[in-house]
DRENVEXNU-690790 format. One record per residue (C-alpha): residue number from 1; z, y, x. Coordinates in Angstrom, 3 decimals. Layout:
<atoms>
ATOM  resi  z  y  x
ATOM  NUM  Z  Y  X
...
</atoms>
This chain:
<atoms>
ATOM  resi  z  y  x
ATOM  1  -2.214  2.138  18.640
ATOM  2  -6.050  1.930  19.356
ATOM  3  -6.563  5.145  17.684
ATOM  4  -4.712  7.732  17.804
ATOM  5  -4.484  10.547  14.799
ATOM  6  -5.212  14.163  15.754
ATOM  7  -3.206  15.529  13.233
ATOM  8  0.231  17.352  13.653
ATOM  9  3.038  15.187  11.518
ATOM  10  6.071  16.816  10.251
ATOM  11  6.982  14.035  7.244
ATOM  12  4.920  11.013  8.832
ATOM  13  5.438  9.340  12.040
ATOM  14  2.356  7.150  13.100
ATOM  15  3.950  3.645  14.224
ATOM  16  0.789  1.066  14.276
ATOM  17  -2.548  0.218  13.387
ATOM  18  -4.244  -2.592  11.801
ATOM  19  -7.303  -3.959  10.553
ATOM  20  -8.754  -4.595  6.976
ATOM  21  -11.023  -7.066  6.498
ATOM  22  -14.003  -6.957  4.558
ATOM  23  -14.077  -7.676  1.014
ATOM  24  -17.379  -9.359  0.229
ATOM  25  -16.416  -10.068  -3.411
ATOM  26  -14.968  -8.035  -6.236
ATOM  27  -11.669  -7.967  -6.162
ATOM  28  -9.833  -8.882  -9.932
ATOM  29  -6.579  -7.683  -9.142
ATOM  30  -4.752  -9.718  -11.983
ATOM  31  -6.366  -12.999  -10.937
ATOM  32  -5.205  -11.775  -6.369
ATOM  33  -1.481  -9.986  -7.844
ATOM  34  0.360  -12.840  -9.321
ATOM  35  1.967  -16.082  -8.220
ATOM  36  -0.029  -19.421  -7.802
ATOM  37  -2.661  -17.920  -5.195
ATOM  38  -0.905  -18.931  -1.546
ATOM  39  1.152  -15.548  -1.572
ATOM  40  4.555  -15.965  -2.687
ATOM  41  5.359  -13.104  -5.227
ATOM  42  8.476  -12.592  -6.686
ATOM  43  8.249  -9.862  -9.112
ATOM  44  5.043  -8.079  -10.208
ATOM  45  6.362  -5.082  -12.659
ATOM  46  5.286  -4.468  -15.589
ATOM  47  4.135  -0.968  -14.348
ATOM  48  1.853  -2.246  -11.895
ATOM  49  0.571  -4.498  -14.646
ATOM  50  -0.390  -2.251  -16.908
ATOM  51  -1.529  0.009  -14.790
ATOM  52  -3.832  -2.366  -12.997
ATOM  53  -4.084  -5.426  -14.625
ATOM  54  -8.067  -4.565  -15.749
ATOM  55  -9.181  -2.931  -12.855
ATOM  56  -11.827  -4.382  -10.646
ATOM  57  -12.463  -3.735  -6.989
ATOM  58  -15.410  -3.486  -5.688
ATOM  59  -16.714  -5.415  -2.439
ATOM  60  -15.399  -3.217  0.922
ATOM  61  -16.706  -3.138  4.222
ATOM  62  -13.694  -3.248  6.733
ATOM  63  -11.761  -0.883  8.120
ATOM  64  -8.942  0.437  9.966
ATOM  65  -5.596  1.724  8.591
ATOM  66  -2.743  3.404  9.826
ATOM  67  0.599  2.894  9.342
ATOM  68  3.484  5.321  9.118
ATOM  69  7.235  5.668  9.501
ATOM  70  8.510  8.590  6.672
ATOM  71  10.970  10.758  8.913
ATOM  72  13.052  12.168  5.539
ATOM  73  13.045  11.885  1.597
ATOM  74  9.805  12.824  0.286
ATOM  75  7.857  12.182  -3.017
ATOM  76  4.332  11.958  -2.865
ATOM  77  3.086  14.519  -3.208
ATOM  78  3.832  16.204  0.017
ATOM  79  3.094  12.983  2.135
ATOM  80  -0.232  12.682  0.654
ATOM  81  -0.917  16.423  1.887
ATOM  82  0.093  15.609  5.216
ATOM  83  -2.368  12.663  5.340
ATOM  84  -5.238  15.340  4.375
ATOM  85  -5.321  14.742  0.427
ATOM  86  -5.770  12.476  -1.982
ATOM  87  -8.982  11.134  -0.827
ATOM  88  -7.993  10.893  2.659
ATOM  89  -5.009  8.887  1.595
ATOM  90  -5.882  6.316  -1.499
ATOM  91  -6.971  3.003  -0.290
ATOM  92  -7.178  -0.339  -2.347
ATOM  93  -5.079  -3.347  -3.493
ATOM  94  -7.281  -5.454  -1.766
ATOM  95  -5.631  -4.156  1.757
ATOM  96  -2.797  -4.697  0.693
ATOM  97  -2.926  -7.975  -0.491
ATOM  98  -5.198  -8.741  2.381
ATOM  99  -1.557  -7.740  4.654
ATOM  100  0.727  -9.260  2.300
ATOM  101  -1.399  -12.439  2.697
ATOM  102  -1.055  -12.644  6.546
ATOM  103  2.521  -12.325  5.784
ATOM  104  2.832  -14.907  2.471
ATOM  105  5.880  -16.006  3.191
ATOM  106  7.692  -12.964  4.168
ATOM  107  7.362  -13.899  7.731
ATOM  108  7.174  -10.457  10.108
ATOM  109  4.150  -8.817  10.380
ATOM  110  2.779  -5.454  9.742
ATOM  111  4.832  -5.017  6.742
ATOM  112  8.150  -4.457  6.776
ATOM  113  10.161  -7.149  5.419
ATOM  114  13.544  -6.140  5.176
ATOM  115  13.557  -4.744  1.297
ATOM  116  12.152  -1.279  2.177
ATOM  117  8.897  -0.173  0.648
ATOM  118  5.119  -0.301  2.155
ATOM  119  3.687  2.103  0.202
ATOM  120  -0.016  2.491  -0.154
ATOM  121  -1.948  5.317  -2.364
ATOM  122  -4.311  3.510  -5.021
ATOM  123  -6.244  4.866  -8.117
ATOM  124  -5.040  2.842  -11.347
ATOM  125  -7.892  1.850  -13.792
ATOM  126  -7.670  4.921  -15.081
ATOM  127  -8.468  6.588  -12.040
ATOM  128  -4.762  8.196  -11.713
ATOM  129  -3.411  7.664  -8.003
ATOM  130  -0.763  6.024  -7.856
ATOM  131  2.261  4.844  -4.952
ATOM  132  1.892  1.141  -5.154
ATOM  133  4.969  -0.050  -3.594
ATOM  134  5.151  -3.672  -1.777
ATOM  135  8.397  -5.105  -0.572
ATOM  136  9.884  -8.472  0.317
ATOM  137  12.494  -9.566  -1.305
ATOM  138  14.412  -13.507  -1.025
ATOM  139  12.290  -14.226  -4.544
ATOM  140  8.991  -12.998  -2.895
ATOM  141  6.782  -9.894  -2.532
ATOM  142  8.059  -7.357  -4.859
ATOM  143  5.458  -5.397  -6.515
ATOM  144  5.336  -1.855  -8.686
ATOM  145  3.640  0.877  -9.301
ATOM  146  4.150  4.458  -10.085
ATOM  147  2.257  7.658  -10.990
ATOM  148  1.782  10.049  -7.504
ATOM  149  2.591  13.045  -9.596
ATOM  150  6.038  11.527  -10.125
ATOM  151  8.824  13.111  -8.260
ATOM  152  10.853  10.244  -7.198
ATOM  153  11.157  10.875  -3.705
ATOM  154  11.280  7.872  -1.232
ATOM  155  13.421  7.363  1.581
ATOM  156  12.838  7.046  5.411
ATOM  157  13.149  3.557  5.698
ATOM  158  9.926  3.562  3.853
ATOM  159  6.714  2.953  5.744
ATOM  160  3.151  4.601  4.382
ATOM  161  0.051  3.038  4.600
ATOM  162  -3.477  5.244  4.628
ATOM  163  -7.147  4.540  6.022
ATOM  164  -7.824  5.917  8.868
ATOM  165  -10.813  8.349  8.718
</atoms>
């Protein structure tokens, strides 16, 4: 990793870091999240839809993110207090799509592509955070959304995604 966090991790592992490029257009999520675009998709849920299916991005300078390995079952809201809040940890759709798009085909990459979830922390269009899971399945990238407040907890074969400050 070319930087290394200064944080103490009891949940979160740090594994890798990678860089986002710049976004020097808007970003309309439901014209980038859907099949037909060069990323192969298999299911966008109807979640994720609804909870982003209006929202615009804004143009983004780029910037580094980390990437974690979850070391036990957690919900959210403990992993996003171990990556210093909720403003510490929400990033946008546009990184992730910008990964998922070096990986279109579910080839290996930064993402994990063995079924388990990338998660990454992203305010809906109603400005609710929410874990906005990506995973690969044989149909495509799988793609949902839920509230952060929710207390499904996740797994550690899950890997969690957050900008690094």
């Amino acid at each position: 990793m070319s930087q290394t966090p200064t944080q103490n991790y009891t949940l979160l592992e740090p594994v890798a870091d990678v860089a986002i490029a710049a976004t020097p257009d808007a970003f309309v999520i439901r014209d980038r999240i859907r099949p037909g675009n060069g990323v192969k998709f298999g299911t966008v849920w109807h979640e994720f839809k609804n909870r982003f299916g209006e929202k615009i991005e804004p143009p983004r300078a780029g910037f580094m993110m980390l990437k974690f390995k979850l070391l036990e079952i957690a919900p959210d809201e403990p992993i996003i207090a171990e990556l210093g809040g909720a403003a510490r940890a929400e990033t946008t759709l546009s990184a992730a799509f910008g990964l998922m798009s070096r990986q279109a085909a579910g080839q290996l990459g930064i993402l994990q592509t063995n079924g388990h979830a990338n998660i990454f922390y992203v305010s809906d269009q109603e400005n609710e955070l929410c874990a906005v899971r990506v995973s690969w399945s044989e149909r495509g990238w799988e793609v949902g959304a839920i509230p952060a407040r929710d207390p499904l907890a996740w797994n550690g074969q899950h890997q969690i995604f957050c900008p690094i400050a």
